[in-house]
N, CA, C and O atoms as a MOPAC input file, in Angstrom:
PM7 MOZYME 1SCF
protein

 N     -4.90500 1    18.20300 1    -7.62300 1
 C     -3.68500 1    17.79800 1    -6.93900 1
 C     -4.04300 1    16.68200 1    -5.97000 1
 O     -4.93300 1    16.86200 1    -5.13900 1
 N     -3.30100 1    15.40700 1    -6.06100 1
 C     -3.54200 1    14.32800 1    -5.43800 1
 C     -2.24800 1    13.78300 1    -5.08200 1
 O     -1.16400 1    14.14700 1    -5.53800 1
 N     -2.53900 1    12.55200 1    -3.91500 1
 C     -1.26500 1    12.47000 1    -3.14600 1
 C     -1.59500 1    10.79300 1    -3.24500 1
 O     -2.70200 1    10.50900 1    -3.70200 1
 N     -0.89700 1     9.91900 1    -2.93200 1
 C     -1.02600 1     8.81700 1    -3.61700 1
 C      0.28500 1     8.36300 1    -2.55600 1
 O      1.22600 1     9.15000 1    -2.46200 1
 N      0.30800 1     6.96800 1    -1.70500 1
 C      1.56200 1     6.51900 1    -0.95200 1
 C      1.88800 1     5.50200 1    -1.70600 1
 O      1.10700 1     4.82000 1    -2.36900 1
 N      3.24400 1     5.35900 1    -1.60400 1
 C      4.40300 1     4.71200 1    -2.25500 1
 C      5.81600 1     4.23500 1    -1.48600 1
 O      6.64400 1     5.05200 1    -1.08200 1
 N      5.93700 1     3.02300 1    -1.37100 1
 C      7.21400 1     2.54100 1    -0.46600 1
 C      8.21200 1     3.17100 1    -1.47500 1
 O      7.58500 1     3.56000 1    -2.46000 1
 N      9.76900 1     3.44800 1    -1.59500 1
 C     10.89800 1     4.48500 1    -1.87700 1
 C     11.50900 1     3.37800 1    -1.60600 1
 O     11.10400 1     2.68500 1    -0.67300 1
 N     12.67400 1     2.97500 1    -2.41800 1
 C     14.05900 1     2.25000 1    -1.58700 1
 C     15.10700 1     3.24100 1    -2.62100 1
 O     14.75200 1     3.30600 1    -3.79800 1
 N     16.22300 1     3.91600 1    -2.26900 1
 C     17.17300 1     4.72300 1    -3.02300 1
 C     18.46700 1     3.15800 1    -3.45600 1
 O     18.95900 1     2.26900 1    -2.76200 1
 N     18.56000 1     3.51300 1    -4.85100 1
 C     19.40700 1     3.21100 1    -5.04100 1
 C     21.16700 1     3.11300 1    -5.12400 1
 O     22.08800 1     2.35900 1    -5.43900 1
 N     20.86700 1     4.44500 1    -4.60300 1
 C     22.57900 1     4.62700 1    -4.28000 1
 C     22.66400 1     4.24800 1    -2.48100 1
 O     23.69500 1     3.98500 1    -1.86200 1
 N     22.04700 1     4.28000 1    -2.23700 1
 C     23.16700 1     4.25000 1    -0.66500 1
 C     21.80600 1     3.41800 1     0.68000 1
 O     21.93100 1     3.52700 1     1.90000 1
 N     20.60800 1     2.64000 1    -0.04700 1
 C     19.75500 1     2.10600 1     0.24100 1
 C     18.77900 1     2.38500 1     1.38400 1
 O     18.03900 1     1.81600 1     2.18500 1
 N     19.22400 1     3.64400 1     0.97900 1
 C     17.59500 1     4.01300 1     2.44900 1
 C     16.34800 1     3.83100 1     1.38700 1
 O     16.14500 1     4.03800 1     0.19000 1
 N     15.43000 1     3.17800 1     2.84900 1
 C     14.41200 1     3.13000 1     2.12600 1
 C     12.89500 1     3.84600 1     3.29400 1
 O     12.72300 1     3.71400 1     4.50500 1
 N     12.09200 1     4.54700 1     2.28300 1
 C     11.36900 1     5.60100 1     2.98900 1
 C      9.71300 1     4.96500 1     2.38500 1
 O      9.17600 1     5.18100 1     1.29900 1
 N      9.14400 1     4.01100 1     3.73400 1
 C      8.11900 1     3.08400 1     3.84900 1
 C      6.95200 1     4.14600 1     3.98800 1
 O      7.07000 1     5.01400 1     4.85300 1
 N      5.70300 1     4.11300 1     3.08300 1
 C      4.55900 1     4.90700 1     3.06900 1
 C      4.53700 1     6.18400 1     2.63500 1
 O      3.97800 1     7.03100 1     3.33200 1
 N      5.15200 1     6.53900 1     1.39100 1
 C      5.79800 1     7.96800 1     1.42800 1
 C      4.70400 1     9.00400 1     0.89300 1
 O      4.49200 1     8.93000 1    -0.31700 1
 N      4.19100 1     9.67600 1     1.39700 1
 C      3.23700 1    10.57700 1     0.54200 1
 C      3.34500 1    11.30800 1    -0.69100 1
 O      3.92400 1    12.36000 1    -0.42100 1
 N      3.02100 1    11.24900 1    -2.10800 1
 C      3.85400 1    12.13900 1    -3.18900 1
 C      2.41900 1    12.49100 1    -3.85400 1
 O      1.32500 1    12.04600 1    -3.50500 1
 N      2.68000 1    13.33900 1    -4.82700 1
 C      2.12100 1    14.19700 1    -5.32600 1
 C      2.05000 1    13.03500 1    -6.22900 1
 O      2.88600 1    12.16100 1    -6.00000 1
 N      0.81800 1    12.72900 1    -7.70500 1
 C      0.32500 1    11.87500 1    -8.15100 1
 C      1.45800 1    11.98400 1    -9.79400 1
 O      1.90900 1    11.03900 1   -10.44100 1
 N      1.60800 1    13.30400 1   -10.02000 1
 C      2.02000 1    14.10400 1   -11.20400 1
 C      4.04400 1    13.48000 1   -11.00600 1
 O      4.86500 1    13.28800 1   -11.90300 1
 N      4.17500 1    13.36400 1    -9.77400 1
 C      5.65700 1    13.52000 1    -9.08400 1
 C      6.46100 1    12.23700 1    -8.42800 1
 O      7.55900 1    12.08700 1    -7.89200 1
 N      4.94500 1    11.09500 1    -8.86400 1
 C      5.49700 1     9.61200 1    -8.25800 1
 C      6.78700 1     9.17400 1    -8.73300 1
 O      7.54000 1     8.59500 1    -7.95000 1
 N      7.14500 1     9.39900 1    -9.99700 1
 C      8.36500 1     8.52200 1   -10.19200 1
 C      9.78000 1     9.63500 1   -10.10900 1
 O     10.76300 1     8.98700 1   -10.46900 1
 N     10.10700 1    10.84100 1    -9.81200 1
 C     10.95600 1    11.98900 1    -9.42600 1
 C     10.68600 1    12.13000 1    -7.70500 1
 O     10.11000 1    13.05000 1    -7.12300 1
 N     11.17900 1    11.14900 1    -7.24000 1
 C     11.41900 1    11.46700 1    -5.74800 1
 C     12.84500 1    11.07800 1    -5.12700 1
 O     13.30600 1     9.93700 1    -5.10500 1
 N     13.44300 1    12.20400 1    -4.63800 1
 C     15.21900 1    12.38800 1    -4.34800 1
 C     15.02700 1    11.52500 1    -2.66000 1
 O     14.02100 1    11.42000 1    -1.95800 1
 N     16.19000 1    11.10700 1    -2.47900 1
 C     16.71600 1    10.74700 1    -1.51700 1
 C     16.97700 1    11.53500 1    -0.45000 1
 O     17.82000 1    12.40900 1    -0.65000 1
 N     16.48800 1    11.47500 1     0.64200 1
 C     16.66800 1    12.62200 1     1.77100 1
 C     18.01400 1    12.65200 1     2.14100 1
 O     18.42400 1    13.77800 1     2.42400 1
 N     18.98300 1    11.55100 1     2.23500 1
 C     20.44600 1    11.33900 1     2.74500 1
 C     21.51300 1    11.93700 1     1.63300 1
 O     22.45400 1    12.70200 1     1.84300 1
 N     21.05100 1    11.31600 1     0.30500 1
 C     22.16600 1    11.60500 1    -0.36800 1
 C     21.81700 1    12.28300 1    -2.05500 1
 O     22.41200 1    12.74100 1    -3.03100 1
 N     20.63700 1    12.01100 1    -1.64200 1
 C     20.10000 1    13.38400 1    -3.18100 1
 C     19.81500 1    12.43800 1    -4.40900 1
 O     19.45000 1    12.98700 1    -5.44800 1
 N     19.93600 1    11.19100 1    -4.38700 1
 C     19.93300 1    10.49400 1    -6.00400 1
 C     18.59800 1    10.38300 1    -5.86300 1
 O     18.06800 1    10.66600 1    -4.78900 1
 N     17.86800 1     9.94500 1    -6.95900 1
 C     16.81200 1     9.31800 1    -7.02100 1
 C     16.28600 1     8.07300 1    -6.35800 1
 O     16.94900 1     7.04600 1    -6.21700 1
 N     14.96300 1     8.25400 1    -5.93500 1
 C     14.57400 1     6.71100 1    -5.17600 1
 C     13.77200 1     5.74500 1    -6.22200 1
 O     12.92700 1     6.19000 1    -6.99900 1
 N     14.12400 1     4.43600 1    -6.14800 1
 C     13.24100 1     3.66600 1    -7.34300 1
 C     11.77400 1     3.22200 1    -6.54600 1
 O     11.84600 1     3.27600 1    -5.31800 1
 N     10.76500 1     2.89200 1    -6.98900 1
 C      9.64500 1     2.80400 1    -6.51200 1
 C      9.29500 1     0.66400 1    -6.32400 1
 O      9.38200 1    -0.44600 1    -6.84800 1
 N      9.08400 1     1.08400 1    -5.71100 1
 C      8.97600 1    -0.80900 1    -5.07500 1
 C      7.80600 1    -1.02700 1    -5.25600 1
 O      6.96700 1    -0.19600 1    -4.91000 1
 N      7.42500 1    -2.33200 1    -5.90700 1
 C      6.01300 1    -2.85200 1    -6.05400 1
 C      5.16100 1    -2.88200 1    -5.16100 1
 O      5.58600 1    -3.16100 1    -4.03900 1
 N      4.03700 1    -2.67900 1    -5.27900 1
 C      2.57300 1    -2.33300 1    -4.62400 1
 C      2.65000 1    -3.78300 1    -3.88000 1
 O      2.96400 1    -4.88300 1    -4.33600 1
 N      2.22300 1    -3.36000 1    -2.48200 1
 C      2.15700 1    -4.82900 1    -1.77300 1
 C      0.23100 1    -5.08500 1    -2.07200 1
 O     -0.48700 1    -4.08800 1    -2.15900 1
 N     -0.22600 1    -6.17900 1    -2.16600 1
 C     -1.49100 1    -6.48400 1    -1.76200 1
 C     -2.44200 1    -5.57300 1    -1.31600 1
 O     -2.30200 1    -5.24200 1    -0.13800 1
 N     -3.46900 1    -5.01900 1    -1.98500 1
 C     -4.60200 1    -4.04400 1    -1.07600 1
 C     -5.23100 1    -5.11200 1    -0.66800 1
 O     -5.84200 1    -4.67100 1     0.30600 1
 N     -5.46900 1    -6.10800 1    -0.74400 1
 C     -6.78800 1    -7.20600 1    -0.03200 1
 C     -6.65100 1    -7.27300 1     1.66300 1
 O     -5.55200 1    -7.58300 1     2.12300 1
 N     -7.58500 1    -7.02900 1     2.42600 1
 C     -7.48000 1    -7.79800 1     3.19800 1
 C     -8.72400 1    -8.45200 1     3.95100 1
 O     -9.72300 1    -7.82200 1     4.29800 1
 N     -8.53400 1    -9.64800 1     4.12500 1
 C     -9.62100 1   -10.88900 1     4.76800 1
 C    -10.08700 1   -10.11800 1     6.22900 1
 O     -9.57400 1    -9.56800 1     7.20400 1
 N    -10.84300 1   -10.32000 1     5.91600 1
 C    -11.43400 1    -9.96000 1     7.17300 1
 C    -12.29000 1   -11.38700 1     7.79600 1
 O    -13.28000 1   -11.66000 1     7.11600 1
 N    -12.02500 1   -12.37400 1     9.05400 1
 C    -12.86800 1   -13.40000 1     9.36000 1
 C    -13.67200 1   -13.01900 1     9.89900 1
 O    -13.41500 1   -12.17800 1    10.76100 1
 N    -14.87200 1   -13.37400 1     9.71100 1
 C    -16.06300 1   -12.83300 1    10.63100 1
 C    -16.87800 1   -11.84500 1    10.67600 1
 O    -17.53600 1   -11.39100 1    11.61100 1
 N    -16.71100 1   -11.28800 1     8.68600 1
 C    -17.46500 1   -10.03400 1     8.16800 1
 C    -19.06500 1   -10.31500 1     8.46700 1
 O    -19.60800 1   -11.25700 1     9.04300 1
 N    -19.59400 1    -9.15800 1     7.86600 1
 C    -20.84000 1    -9.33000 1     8.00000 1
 C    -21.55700 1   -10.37900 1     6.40300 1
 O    -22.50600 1   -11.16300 1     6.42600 1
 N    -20.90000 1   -10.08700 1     5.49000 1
 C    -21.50300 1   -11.29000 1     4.91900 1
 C    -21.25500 1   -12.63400 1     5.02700 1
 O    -22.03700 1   -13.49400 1     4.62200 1
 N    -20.13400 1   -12.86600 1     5.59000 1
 C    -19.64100 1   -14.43800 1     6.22500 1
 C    -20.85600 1   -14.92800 1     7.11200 1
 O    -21.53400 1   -15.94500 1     6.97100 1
 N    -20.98900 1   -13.48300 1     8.48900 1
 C    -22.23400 1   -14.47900 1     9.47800 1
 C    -23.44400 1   -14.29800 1     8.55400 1
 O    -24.10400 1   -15.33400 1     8.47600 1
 N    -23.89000 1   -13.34000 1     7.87900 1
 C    -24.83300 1   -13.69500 1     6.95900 1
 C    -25.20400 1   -15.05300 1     6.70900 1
 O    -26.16700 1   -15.66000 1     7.17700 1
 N    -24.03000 1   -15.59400 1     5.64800 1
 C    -24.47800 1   -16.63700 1     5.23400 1
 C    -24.53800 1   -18.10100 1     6.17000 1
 O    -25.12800 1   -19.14700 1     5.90000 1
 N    -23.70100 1   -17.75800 1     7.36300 1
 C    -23.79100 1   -18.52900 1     8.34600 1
 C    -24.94500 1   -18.78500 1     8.98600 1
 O    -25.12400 1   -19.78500 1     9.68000 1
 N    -25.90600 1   -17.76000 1     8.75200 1
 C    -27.17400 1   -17.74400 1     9.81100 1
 C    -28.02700 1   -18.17700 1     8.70600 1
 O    -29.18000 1   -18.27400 1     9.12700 1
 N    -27.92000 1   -18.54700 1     7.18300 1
 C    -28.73200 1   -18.25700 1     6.70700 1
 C    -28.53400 1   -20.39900 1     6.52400 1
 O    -29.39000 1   -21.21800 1     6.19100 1
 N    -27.49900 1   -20.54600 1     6.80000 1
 C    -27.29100 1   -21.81700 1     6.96200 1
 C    -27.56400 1   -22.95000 1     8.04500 1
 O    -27.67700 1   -24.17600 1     8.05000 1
 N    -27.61300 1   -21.85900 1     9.00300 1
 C    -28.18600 1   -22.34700 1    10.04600 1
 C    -29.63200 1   -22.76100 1    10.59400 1
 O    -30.10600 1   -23.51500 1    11.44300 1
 N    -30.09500 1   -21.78400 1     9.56900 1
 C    -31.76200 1   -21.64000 1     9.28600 1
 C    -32.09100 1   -22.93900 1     8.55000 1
 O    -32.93600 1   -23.76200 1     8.90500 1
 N    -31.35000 1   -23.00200 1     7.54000 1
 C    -32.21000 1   -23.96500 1     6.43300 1
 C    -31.96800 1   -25.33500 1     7.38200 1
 O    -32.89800 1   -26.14100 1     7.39900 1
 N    -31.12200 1   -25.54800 1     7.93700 1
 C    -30.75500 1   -26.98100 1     8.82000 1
 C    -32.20600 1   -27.00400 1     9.74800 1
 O    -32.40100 1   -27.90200 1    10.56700 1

């Protein structure tokens, strides 16, 4: 049993329920807390994120700095 988050926007009456925790088996059967219809599932935003100033960035910074 696994739980998996998912943004929700309902199509009948447009609430929408941001980060929703669901069961993995149960992602696409999730009811509307206001008015009971079904919620449609909204595309996956971006997992990436940049980080400036990781550790392999100054890595290669120092390693550039060296050869100069």
């Amino acid at each position: 049993m696994s739980y998996i988050t998912f943004d929700y926007q309902c199509t009948n009456c447009d609430n929408t329920a941001p980060n929703m925790m669901v069961r993995r088996e149960l992602m696409n059967n999730v009811e509307c807390d206001q008015c009971g219809a079904l919620m449609k599932r909204l595309p996956a935003g971006p997992i990436t994120t940049f980080k400036f100033g990781d550790r392999s960035a100054l890595k290669s910074k120092k390693a550039v700095s060296l050869r100069d």
